[in-house]
C-alpha positions in Angstrom: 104.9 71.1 69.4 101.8 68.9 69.8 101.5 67.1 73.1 99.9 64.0 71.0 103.4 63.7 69.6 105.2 62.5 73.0 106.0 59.1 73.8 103.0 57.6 76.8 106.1 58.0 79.3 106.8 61.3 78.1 103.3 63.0 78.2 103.0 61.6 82.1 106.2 63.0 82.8 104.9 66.5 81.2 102.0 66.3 83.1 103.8 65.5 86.2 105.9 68.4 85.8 103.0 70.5 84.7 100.9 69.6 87.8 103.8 70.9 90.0 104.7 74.3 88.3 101.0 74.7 88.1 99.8 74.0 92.0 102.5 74.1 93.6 104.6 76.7 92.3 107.8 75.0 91.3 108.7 72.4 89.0 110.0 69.3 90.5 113.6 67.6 91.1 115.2 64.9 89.0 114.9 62.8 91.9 111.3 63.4 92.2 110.4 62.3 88.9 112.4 59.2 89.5 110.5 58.6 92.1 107.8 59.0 91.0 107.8 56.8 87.9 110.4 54.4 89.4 113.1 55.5 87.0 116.0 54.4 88.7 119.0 56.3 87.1 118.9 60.2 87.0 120.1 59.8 83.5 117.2 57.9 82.4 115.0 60.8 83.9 117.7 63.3 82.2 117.1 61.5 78.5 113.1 62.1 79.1 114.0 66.1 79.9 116.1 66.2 77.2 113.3 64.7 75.1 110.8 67.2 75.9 112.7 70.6 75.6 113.7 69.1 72.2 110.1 69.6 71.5 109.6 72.5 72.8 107.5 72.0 76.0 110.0 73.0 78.2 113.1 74.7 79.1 115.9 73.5 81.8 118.5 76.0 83.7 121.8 74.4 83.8 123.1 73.2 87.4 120.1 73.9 89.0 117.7 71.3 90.8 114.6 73.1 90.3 115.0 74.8 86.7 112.0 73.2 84.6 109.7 76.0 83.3 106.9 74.9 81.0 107.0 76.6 77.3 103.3 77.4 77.5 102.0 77.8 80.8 98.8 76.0 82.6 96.1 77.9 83.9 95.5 75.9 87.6 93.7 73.8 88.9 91.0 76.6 89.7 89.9 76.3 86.0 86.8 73.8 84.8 86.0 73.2 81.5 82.8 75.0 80.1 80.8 72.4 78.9 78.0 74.4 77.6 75.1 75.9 78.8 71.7 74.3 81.0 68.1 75.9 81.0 66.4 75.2 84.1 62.9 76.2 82.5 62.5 75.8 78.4 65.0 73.0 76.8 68.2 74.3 75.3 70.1 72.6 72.5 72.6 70.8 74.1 75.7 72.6 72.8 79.4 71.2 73.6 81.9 74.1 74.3 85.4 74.3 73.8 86.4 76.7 76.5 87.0 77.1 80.3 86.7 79.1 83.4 89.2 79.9 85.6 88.2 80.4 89.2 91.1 81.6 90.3 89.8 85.2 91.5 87.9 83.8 94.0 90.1 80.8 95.1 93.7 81.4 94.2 94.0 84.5 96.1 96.0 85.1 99.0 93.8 87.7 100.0 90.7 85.7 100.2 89.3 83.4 103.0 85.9 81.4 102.8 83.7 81.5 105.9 81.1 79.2 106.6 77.3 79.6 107.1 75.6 77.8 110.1 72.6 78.7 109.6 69.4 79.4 107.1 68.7 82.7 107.4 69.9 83.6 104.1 68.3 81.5 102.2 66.1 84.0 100.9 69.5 85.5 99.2 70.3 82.2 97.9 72.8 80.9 100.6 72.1 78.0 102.8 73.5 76.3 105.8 76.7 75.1 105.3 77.6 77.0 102.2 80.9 79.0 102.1 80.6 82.6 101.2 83.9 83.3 99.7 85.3 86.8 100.9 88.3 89.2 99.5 89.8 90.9 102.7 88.4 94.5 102.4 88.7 97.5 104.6 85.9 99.2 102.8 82.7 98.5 100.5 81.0 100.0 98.0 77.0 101.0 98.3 75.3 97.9 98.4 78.0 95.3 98.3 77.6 92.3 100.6 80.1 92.6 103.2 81.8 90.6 106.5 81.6 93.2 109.3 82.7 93.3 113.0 80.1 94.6 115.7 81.6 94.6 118.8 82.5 90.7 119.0 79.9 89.7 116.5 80.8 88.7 113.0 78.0 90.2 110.2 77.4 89.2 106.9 75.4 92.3 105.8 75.0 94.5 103.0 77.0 97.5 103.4 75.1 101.0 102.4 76.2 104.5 103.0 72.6 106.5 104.7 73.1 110.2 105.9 77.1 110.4 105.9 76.9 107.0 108.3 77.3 103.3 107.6 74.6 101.6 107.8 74.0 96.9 107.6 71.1 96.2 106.0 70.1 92.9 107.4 70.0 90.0 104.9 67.2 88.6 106.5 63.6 90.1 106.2 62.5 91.2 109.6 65.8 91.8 111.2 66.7 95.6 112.1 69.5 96.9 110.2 73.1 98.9 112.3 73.4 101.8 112.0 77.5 103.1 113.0 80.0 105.5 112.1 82.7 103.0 113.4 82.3 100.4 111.1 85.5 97.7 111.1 84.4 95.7 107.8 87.1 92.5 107.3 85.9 91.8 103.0 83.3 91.7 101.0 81.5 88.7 99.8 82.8 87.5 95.9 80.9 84.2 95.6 79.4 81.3 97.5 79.8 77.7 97.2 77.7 74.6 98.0 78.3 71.3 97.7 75.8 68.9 97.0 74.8 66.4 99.7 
């Protein structure tokens, strides 16, 4: 079924219901998508479910409130579209793309957590103040991986490197002295970093 074939009032109600499943993890009640579109009468809301599982987009379990399951599944919201691809040096054709990217290792996670820099000492590794480093919760590294470790009571951001059957931080910084332990408590390593434009 082609979405272009519903109704106006159908495709919003799809989407509705998409955005739910999609985000939040469940599709919504027949009371919230009365609500929503001021649809007074669960039947009228019915008539529009019955409408779209006769074309296919989704499927209903019978006397249960949350039941809607989309036919085809969404990525979420993590996902942007590909548009193509910028040269910050020579020119590049500008090429439209027809594809996306789904973020959704570094944000959908559970066991990820973004931390945020206060300062600019890592600029010289590409991170500012005020950028998030995104982290995966990680008792161990591998050799050279960027890593969030505890020393003592301080919080690290270091890359992790195994020298003479000890752990050792190499600063990120140029200058800065690198630790040296054999009781290392890393909390993740480092999968990505964001910045928002000011």
């Amino acid at each position: 079924m082609d979405e272009a074939e519903l109704t106006s009032r159908q495709r919003d109600i799809y989407e509705f219901i998409a955005d739910k499943i999609t985000n939040r993890g469940y599709g919504p009640t027949v009371r919230e998508i009365g609500l929503e579109f001021g649809i007074l009468s669960p039947n009228g809301v019915v008539c529009h479910l019955k409408a779209l599982e006769k074309k296919g987009l989704i499927t209903r379990e019978p006397n249960m409130s949350r039941a809607i399951q989309l036919t085809k599944p969404r990525m979420k919201r993590t996902s942007l579209a590909l548009a193509g691809q910028v040269a910050a040096g020579t020119p590049l054709l500008a090429v439209q793309q027809d594809e996306r990217i789904d973020f959704g290792d570094l944000f959908g996670q559970e066991d990820h957590f973004c931390l945020r820099v206060n300062d600019d000492s890592l600029s010289g590794e590409s991170i500012a103040q005020g950028d998030f480093v995104i982290v995966h919760r990680r008792r161990d590294a591998h050799d050279g991986e960027v890593v969030v470790a505890l020393n003592g009571d301080a919080a690290l951001l270091r890359r992790f490197r195994k020298h003479k059957g000890r752990a050792r931080l190499d600063s990120l910084v140029d200058g800065s002295e690198a630790v040296h332990t054999s009781d290392l408590d890393i909390i993740g390593v480092v999968q990505g970093v964001i910045r928002r434009s000011k």
